[in-house]
PDBQT receptor file of N, H, CA, C and O in Angstrom, charges set to zero:
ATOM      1  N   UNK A   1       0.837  -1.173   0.000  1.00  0.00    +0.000 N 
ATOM      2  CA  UNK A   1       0.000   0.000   0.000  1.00  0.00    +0.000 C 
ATOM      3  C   UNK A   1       0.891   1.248   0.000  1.00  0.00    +0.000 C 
ATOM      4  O   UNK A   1       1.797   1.321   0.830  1.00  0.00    +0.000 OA
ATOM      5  N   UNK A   2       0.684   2.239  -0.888  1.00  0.00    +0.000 N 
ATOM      6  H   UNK A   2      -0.052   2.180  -1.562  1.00  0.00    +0.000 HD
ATOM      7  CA  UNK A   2       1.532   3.584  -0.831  1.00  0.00    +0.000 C 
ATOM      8  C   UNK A   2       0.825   4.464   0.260  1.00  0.00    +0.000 C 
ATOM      9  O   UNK A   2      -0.405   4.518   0.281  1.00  0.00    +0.000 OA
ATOM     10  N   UNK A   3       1.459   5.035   1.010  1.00  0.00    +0.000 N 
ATOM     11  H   UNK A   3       2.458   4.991   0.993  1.00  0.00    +0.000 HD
ATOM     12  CA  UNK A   3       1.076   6.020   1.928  1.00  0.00    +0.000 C 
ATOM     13  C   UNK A   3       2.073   7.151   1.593  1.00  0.00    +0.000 C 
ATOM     14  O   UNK A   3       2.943   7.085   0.725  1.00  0.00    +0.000 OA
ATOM     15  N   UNK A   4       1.797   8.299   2.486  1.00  0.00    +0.000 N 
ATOM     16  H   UNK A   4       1.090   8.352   3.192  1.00  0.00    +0.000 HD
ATOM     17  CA  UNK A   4       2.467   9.260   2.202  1.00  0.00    +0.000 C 
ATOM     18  C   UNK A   4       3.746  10.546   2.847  1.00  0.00    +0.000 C 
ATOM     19  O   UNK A   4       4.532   9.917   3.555  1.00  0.00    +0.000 OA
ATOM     20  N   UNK A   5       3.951  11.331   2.825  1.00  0.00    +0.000 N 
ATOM     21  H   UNK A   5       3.312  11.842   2.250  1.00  0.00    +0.000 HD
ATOM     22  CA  UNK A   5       5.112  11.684   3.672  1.00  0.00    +0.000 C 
ATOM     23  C   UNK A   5       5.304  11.486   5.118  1.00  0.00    +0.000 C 
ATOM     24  O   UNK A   5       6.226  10.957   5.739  1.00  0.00    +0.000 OA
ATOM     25  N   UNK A   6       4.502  11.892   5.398  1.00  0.00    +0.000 N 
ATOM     26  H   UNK A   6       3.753  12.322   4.893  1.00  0.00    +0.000 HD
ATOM     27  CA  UNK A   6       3.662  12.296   6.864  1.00  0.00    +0.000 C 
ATOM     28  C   UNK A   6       3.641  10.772   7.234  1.00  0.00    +0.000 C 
ATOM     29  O   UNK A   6       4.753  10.716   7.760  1.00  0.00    +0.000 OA
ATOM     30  N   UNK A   7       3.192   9.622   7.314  1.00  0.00    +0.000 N 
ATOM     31  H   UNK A   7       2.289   9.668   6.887  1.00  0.00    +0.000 HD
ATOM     32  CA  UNK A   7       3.144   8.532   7.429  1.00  0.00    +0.000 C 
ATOM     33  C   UNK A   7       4.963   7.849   7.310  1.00  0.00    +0.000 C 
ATOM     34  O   UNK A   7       5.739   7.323   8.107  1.00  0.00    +0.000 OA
ATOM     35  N   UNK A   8       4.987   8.064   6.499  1.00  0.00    +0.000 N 
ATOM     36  H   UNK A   8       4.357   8.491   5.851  1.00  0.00    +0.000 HD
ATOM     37  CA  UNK A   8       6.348   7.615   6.255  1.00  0.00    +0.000 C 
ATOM     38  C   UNK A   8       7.442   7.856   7.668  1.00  0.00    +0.000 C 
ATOM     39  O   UNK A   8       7.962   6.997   8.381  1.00  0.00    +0.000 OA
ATOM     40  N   UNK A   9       7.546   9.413   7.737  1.00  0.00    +0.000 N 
ATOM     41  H   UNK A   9       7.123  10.110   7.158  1.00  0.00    +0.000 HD
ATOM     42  CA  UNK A   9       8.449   9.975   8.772  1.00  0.00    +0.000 C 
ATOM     43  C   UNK A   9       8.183   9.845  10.075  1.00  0.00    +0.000 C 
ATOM     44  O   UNK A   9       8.967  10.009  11.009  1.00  0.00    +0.000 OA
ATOM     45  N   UNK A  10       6.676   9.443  10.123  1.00  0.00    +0.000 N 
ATOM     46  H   UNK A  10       6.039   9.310   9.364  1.00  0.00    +0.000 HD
ATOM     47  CA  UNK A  10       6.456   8.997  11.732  1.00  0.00    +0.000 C 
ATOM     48  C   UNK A  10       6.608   7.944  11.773  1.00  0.00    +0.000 C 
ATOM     49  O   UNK A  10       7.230   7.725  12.812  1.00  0.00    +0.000 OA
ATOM     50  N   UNK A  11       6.373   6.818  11.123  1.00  0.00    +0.000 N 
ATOM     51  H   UNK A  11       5.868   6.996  10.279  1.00  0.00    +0.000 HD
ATOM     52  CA  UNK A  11       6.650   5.337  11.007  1.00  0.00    +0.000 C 
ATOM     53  C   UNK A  11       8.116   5.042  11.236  1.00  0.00    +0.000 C 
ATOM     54  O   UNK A  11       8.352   4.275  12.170  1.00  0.00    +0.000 OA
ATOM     55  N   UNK A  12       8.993   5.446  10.649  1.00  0.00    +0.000 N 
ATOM     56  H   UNK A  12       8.801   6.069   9.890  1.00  0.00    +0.000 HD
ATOM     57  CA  UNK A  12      10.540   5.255  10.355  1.00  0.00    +0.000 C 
ATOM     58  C   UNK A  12      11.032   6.245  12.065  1.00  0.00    +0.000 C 
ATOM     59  O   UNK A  12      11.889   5.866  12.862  1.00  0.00    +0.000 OA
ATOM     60  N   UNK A  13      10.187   7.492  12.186  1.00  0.00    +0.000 N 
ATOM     61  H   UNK A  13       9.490   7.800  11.538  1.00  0.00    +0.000 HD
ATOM     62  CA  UNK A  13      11.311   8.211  13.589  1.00  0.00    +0.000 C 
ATOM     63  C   UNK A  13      12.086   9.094  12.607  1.00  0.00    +0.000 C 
ATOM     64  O   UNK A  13      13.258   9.186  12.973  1.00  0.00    +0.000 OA
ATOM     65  N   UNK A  14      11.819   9.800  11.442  1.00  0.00    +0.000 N 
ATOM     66  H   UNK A  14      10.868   9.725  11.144  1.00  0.00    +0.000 HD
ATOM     67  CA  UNK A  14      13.123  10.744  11.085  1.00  0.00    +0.000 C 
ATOM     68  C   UNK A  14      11.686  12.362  10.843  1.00  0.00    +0.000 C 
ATOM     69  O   UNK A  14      10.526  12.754  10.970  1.00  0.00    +0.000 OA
ATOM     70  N   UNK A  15      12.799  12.585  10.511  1.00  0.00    +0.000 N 
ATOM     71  H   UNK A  15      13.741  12.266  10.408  1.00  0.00    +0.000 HD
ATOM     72  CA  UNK A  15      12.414  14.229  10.196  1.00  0.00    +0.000 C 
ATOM     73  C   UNK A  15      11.700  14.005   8.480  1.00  0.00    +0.000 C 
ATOM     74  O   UNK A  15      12.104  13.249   7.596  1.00  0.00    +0.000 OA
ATOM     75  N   UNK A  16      10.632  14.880   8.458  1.00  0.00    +0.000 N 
ATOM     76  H   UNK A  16      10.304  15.494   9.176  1.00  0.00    +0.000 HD
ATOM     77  CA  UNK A  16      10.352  15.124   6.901  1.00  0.00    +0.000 C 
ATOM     78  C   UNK A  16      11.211  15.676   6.002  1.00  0.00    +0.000 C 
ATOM     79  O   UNK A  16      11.104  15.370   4.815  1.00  0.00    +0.000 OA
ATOM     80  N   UNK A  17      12.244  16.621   6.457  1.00  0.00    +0.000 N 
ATOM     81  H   UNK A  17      12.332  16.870   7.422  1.00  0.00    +0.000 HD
ATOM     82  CA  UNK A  17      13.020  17.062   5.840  1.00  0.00    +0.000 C 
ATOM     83  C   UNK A  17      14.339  15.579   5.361  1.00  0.00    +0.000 C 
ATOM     84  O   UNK A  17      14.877  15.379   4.272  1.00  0.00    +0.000 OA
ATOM     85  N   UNK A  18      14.430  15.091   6.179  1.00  0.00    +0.000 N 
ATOM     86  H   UNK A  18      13.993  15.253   7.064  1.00  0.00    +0.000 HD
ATOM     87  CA  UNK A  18      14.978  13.710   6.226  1.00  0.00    +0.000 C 
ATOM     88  C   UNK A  18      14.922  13.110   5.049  1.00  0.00    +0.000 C 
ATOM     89  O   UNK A  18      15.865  13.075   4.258  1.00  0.00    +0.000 OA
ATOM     90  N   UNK A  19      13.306  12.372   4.782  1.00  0.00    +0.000 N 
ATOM     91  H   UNK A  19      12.540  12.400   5.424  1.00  0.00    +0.000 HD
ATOM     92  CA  UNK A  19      12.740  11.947   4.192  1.00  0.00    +0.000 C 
ATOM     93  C   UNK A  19      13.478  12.750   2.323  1.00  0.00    +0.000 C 
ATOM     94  O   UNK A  19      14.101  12.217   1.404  1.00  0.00    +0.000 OA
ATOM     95  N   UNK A  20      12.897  14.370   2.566  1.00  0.00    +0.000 N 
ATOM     96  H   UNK A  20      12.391  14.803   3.312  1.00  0.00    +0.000 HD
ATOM     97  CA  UNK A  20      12.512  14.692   1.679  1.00  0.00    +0.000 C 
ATOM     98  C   UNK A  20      14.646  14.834   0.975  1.00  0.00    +0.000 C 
ATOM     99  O   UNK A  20      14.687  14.723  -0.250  1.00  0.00    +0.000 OA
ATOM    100  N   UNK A  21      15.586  14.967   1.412  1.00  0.00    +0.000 N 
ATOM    101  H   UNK A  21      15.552  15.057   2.407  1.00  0.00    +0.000 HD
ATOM    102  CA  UNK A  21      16.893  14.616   1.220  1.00  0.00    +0.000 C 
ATOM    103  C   UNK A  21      17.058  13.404   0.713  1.00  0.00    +0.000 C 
ATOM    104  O   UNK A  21      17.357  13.253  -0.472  1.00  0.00    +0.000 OA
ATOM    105  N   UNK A  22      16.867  12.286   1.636  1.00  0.00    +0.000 N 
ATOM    106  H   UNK A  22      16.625  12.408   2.599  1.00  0.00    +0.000 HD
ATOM    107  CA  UNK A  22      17.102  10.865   0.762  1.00  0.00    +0.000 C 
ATOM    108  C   UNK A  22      16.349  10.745  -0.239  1.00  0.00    +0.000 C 
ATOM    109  O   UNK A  22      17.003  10.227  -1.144  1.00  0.00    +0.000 OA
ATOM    110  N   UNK A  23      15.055  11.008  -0.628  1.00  0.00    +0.000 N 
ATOM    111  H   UNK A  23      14.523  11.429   0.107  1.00  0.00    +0.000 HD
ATOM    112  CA  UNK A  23      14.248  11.306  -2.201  1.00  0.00    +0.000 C 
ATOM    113  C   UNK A  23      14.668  12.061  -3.194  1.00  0.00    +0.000 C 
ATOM    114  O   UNK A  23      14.433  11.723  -4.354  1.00  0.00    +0.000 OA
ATOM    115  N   UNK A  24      15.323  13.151  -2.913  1.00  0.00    +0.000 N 
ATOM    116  H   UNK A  24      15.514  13.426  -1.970  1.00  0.00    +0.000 HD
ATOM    117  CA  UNK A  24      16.467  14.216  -3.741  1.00  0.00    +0.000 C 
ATOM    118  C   UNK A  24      17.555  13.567  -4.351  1.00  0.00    +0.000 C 
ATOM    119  O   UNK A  24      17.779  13.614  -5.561  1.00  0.00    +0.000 OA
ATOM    120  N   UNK A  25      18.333  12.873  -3.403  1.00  0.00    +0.000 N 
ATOM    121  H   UNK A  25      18.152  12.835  -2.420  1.00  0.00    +0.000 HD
ATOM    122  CA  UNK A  25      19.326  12.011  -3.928  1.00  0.00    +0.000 C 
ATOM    123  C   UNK A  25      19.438  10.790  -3.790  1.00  0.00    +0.000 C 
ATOM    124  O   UNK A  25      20.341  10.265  -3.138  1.00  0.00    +0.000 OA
ATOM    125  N   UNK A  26      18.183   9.944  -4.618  1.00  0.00    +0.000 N 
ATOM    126  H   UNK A  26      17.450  10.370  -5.147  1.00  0.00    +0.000 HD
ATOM    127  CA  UNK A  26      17.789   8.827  -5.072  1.00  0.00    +0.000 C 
ATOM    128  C   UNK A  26      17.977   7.812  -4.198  1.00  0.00    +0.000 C 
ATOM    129  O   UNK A  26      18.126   6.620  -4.469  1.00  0.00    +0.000 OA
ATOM    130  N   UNK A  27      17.961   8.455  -2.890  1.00  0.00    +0.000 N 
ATOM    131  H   UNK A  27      17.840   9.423  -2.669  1.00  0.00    +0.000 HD
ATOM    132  CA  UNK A  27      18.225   6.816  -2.282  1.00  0.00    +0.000 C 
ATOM    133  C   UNK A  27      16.905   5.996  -1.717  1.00  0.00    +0.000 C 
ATOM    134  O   UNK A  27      16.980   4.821  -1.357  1.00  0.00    +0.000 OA
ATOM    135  N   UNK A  28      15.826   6.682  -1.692  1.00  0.00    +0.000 N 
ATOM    136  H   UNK A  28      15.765   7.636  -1.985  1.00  0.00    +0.000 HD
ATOM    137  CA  UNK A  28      14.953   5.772  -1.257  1.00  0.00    +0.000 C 
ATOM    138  C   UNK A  28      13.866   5.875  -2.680  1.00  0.00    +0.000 C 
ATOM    139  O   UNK A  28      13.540   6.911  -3.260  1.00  0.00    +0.000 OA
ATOM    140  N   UNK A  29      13.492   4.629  -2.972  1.00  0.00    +0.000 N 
ATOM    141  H   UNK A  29      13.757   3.787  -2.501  1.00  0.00    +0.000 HD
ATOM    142  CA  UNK A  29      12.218   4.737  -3.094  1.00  0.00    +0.000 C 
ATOM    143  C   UNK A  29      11.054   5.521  -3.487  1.00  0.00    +0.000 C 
ATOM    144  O   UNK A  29      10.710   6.283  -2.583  1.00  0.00    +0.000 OA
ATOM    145  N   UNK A  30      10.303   5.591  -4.578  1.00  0.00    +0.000 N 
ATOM    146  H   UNK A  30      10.582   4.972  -5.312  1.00  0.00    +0.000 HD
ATOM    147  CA  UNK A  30       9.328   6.914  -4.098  1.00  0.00    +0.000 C 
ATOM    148  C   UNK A  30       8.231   6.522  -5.560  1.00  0.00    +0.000 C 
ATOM    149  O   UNK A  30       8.757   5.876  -6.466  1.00  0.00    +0.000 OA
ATOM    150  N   UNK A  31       7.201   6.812  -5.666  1.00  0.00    +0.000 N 
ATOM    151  H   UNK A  31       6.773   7.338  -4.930  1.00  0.00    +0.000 HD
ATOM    152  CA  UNK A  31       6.341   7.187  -6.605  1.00  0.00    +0.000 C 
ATOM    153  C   UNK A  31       5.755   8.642  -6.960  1.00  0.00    +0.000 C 
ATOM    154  O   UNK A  31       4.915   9.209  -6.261  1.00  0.00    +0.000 OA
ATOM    155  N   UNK A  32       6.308   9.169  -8.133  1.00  0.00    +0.000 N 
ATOM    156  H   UNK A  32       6.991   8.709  -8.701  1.00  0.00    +0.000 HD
ATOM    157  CA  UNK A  32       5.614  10.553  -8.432  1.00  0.00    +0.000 C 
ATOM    158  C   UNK A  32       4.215  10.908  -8.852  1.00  0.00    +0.000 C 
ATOM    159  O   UNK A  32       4.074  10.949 -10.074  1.00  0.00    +0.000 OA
ATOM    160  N   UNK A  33       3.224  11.155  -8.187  1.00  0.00    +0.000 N 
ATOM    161  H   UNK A  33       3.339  11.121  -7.194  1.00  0.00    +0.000 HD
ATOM    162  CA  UNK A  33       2.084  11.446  -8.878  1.00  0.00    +0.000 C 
ATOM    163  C   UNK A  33       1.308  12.673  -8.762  1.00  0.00    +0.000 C 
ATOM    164  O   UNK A  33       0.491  13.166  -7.984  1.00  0.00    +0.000 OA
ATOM    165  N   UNK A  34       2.057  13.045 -10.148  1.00  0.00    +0.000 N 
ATOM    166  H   UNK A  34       2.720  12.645 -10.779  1.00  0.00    +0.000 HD
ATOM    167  CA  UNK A  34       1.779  14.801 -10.449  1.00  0.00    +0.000 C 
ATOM    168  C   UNK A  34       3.151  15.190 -10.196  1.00  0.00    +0.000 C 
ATOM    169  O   UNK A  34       4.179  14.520 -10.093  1.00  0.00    +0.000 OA
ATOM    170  N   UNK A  35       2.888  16.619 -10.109  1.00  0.00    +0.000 N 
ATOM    171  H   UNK A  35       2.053  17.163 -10.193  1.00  0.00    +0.000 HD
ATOM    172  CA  UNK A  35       4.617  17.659  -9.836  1.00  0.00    +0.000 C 
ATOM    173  C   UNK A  35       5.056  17.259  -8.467  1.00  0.00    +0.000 C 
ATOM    174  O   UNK A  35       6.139  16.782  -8.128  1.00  0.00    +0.000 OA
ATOM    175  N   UNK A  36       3.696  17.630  -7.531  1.00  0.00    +0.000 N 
ATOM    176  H   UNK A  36       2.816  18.017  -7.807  1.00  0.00    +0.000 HD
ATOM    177  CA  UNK A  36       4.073  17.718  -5.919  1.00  0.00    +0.000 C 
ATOM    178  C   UNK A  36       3.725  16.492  -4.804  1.00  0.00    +0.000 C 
ATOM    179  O   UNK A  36       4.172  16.312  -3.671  1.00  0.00    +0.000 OA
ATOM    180  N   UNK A  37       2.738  15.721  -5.601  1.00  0.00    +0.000 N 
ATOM    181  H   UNK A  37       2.376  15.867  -6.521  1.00  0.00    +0.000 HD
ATOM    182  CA  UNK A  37       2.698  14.555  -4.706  1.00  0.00    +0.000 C 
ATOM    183  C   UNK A  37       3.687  13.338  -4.941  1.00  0.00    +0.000 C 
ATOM    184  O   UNK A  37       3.943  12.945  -6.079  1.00  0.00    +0.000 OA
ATOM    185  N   UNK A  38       4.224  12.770  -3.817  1.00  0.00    +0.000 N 
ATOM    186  H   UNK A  38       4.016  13.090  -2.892  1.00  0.00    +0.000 HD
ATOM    187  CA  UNK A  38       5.167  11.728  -3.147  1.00  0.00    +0.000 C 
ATOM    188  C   UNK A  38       3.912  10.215  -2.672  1.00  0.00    +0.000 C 
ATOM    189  O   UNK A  38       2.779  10.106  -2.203  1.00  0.00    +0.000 OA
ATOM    190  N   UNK A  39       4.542   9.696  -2.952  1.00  0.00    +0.000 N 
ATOM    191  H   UNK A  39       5.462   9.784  -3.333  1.00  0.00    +0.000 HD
ATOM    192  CA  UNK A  39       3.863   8.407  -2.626  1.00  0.00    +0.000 C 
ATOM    193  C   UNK A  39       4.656   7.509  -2.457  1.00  0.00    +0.000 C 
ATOM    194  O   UNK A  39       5.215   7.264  -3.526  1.00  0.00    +0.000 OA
ATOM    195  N   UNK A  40       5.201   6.513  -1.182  1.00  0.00    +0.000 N 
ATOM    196  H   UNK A  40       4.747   6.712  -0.314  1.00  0.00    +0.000 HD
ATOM    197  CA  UNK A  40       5.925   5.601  -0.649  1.00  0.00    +0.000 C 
ATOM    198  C   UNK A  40       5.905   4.433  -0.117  1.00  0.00    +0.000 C 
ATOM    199  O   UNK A  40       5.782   4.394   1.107  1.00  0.00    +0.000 OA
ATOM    200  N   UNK A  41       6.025   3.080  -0.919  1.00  0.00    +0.000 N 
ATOM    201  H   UNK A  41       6.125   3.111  -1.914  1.00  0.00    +0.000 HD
ATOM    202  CA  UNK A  41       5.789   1.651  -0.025  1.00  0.00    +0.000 C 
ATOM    203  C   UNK A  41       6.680   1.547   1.198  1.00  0.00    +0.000 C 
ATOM    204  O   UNK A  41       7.892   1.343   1.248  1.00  0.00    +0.000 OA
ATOM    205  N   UNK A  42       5.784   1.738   2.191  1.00  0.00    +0.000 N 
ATOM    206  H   UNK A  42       4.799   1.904   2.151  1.00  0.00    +0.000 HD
ATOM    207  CA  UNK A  42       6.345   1.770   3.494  1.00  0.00    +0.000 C 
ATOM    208  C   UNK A  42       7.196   0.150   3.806  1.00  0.00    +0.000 C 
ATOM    209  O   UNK A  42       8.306   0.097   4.336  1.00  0.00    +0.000 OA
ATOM    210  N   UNK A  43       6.442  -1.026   3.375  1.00  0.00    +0.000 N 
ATOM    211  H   UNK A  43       5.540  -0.983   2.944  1.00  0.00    +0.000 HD
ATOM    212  CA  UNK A  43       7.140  -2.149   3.518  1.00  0.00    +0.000 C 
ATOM    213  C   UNK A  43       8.593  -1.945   2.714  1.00  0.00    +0.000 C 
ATOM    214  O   UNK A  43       9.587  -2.269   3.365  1.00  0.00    +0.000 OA
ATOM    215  N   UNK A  44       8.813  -1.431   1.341  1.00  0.00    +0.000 N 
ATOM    216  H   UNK A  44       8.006  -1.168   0.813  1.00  0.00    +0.000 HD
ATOM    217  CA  UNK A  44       9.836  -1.608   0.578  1.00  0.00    +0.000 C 
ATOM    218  C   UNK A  44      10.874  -0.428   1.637  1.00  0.00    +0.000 C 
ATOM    219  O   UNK A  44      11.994  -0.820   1.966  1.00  0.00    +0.000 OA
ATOM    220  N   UNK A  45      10.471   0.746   2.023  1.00  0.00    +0.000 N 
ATOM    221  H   UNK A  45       9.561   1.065   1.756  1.00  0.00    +0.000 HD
ATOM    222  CA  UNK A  45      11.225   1.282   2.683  1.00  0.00    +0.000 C 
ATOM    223  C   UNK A  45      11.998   0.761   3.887  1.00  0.00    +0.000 C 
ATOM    224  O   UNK A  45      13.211   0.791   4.099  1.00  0.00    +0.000 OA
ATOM    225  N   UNK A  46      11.075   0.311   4.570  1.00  0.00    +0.000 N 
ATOM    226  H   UNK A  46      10.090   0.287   4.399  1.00  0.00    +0.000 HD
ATOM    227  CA  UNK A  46      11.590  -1.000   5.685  1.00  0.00    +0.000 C 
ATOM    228  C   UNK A  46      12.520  -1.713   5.689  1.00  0.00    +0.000 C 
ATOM    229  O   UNK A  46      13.376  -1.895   6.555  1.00  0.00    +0.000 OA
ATOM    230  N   UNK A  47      12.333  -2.305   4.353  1.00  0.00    +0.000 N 
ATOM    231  H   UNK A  47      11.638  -2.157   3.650  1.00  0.00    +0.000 HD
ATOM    232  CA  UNK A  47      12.906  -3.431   3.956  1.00  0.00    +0.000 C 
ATOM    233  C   UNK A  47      14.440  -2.905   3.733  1.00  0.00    +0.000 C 
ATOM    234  O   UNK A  47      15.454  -3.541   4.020  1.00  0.00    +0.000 OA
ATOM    235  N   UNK A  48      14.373  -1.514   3.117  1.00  0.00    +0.000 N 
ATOM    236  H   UNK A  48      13.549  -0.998   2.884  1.00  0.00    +0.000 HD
ATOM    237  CA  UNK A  48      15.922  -1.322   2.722  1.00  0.00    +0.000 C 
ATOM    238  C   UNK A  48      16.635  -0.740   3.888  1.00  0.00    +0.000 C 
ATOM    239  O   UNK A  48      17.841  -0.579   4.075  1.00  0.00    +0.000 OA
ATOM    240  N   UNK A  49      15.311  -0.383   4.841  1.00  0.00    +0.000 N 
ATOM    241  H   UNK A  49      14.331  -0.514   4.690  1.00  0.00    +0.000 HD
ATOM    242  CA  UNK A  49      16.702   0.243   6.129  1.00  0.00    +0.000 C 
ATOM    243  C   UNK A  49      17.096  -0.856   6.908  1.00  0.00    +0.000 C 
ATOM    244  O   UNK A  49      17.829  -0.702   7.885  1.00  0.00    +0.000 OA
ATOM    245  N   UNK A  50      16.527  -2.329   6.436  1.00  0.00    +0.000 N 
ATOM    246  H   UNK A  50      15.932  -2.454   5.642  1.00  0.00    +0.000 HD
ATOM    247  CA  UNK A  50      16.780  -3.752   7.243  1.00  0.00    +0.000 C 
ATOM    248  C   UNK A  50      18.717  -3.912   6.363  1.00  0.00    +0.000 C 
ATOM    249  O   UNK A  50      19.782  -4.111   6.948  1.00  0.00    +0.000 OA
ATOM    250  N   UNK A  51      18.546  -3.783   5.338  1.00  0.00    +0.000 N 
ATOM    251  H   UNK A  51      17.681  -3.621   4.862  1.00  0.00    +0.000 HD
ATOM    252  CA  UNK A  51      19.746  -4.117   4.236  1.00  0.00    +0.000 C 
ATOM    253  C   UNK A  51      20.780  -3.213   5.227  1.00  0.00    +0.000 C 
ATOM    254  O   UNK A  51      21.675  -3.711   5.911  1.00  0.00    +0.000 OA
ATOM    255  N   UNK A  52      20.431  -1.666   5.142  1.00  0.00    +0.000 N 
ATOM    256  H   UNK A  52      19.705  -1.261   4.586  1.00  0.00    +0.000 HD
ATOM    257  CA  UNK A  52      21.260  -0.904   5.532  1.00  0.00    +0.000 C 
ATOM    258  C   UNK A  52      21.797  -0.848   6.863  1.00  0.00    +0.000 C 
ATOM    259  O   UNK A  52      22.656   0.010   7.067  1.00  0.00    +0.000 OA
ATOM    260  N   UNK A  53      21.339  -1.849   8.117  1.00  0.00    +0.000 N 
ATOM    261  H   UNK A  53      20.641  -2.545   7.951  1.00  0.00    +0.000 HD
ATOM    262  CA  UNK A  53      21.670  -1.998   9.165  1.00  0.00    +0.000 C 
ATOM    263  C   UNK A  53      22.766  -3.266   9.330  1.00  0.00    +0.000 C 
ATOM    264  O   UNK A  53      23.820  -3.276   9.966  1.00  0.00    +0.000 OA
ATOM    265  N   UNK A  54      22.193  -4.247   8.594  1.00  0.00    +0.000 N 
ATOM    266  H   UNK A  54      21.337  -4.240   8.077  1.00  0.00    +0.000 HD
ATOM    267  CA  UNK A  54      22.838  -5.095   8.379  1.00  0.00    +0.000 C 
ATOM    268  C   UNK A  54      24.368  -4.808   7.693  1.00  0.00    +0.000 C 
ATOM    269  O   UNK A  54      25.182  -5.714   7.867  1.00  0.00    +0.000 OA
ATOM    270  N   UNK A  55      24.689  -3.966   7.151  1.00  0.00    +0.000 N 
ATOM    271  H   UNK A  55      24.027  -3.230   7.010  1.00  0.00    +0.000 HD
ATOM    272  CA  UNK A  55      25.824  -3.396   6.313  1.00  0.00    +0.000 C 
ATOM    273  C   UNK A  55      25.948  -4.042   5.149  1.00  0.00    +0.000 C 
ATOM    274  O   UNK A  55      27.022  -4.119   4.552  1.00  0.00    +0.000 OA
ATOM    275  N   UNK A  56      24.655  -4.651   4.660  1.00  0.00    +0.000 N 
ATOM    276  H   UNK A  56      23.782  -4.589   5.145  1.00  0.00    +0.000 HD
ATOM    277  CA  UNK A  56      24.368  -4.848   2.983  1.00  0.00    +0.000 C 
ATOM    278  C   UNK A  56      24.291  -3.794   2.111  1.00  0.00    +0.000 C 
ATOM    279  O   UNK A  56      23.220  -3.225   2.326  1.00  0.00    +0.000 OA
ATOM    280  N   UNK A  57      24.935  -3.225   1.183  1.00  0.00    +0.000 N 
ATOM    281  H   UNK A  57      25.804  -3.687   1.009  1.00  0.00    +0.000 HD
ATOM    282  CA  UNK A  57      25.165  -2.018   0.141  1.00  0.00    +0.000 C 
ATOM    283  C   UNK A  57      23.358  -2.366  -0.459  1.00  0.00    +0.000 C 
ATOM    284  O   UNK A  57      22.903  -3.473  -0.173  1.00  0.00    +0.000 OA
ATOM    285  N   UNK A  58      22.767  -1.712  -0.984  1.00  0.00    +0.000 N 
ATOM    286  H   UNK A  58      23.137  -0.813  -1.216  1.00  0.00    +0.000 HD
ATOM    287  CA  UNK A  58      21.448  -1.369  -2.432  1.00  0.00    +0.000 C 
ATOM    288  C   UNK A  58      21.892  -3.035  -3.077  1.00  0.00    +0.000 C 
ATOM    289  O   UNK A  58      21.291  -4.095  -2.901  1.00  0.00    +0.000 OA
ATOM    290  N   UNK A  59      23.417  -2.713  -4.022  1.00  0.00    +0.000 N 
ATOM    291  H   UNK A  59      23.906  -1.852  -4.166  1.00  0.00    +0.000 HD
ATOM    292  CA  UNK A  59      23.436  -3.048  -4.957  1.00  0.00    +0.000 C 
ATOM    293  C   UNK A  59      24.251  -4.708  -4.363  1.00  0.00    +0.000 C 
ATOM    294  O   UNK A  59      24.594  -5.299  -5.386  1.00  0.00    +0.000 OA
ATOM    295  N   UNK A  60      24.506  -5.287  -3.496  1.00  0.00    +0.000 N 
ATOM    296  H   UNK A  60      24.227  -4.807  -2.664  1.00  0.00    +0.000 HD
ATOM    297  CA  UNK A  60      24.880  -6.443  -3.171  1.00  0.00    +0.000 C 
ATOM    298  C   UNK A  60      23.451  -7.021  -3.249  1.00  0.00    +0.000 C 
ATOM    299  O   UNK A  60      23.673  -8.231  -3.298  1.00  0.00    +0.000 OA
ATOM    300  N   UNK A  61      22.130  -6.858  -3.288  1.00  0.00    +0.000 N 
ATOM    301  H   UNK A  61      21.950  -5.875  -3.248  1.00  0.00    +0.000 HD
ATOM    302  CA  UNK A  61      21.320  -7.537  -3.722  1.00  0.00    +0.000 C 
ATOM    303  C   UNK A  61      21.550  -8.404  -5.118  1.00  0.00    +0.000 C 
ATOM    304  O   UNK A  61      21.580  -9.628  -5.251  1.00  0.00    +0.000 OA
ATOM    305  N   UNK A  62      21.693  -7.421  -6.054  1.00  0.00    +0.000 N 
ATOM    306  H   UNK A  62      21.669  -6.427  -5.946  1.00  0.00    +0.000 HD
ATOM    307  CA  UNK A  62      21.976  -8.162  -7.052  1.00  0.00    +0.000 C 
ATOM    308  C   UNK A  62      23.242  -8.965  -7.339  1.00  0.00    +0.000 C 
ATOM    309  O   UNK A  62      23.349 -10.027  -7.953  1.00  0.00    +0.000 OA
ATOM    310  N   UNK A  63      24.439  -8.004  -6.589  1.00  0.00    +0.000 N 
ATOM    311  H   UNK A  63      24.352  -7.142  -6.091  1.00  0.00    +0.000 HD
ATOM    312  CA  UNK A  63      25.660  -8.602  -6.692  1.00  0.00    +0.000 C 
ATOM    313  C   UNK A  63      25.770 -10.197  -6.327  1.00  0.00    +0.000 C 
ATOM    314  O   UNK A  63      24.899 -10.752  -5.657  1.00  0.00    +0.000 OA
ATOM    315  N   UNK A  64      26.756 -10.779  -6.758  1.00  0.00    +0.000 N 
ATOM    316  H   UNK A  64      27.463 -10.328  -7.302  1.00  0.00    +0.000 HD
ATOM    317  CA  UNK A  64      27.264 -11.944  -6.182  1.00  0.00    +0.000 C 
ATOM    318  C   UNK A  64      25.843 -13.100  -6.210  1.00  0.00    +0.000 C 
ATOM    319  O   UNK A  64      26.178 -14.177  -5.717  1.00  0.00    +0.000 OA
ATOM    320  N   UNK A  65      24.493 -13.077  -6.642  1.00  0.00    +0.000 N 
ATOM    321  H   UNK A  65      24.221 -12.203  -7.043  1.00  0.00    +0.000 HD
ATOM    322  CA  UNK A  65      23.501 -14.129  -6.624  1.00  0.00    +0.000 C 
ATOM    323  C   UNK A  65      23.529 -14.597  -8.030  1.00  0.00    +0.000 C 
ATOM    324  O   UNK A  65      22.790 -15.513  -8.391  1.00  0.00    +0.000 OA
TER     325      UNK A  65
C-alpha cells in the first residue's frame, strides 16, 4: 500500500526534511504522482533500512547471486 510523507516519517522516527533529502538524492524509493505529490511503499522502505543496518550495500542484492 503507498502512503504518504507524513506517514512515512512517523513510522521510520526521522524528520520530513529527512525523508525529503534521501528522495532528492535517489536513495529511497518513491512514486511521483503529479509535480508535488510523493507516494511511498512503506514495507519496501523498511525493507531497505533492514539491508542498511545489516551493512548490505542497495546493490549487493543483485551482486554476487
Amino acid at each position: 500500500m503507498l502512503v504518504d510523507l507524513k506517514v512515512v516519517y512517523t513510522e521510520l522516527g526521522v524528520s520530513p526534511n529527512h525523508v525529503r533529502r534521501e528522495v532528492k538524492r535517489g536513495a529511497w524509493p518513491h512514486y511521483r504522482l503529479g509535480r508535488r505529490v510523493l507516494r511511498f511503499d512503506l514495507d519496501e522502505l523498511k525493507s531497505l533500512g533492514r539491508l542498511v543496518s545489516e551493512g548490505k550495500p542497495e546493490s549487493s542484492k543483485v551482486e554476487g547471486e
